[in-house]
C-alpha positions in Angstrom: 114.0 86.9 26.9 111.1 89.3 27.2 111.3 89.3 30.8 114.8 89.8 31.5 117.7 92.9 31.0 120.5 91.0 29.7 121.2 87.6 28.7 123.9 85.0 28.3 123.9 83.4 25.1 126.0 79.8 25.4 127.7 77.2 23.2 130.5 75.4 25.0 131.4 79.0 25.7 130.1 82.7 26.3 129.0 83.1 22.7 127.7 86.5 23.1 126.0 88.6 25.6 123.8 91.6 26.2 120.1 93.6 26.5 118.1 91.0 24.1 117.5 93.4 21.4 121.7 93.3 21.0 121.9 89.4 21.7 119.0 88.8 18.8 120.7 90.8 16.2 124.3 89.1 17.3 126.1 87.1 14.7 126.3 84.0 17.1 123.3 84.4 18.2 121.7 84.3 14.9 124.0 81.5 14.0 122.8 79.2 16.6 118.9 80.0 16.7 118.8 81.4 12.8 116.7 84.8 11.8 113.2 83.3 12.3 113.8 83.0 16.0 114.9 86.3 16.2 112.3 87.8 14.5 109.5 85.8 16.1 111.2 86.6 19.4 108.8 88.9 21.6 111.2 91.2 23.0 110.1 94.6 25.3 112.3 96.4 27.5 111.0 97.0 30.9 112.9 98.8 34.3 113.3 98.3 37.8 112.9 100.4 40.3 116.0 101.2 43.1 
């Protein structure tokens, strides 16, 4: 997820989506993956240029 802007988290459906810093704090998010893989996630936020 570090190297993206948004992402898609799935489970048979759109579970939740977002920038990762939102997805890894989501409640399905951390349902699915659990806190540890949210808080040993390595997440930056980087921008493109138009």
């Amino acid at each position: 997820m570090a190297a993206t802007d948004h992402v898609v988290c799935l489970n048979k459906k759109v579970s939740c989506y977002g920038h990762p810093e939102t997805v890894t704090k989501h409640p399905a998010y951390l349902e699915l993956f659990g806190a540890r893989a949210a808080r040993d996630l390595a997440i930056y936020s980087h921008h493109h240029r138009l």
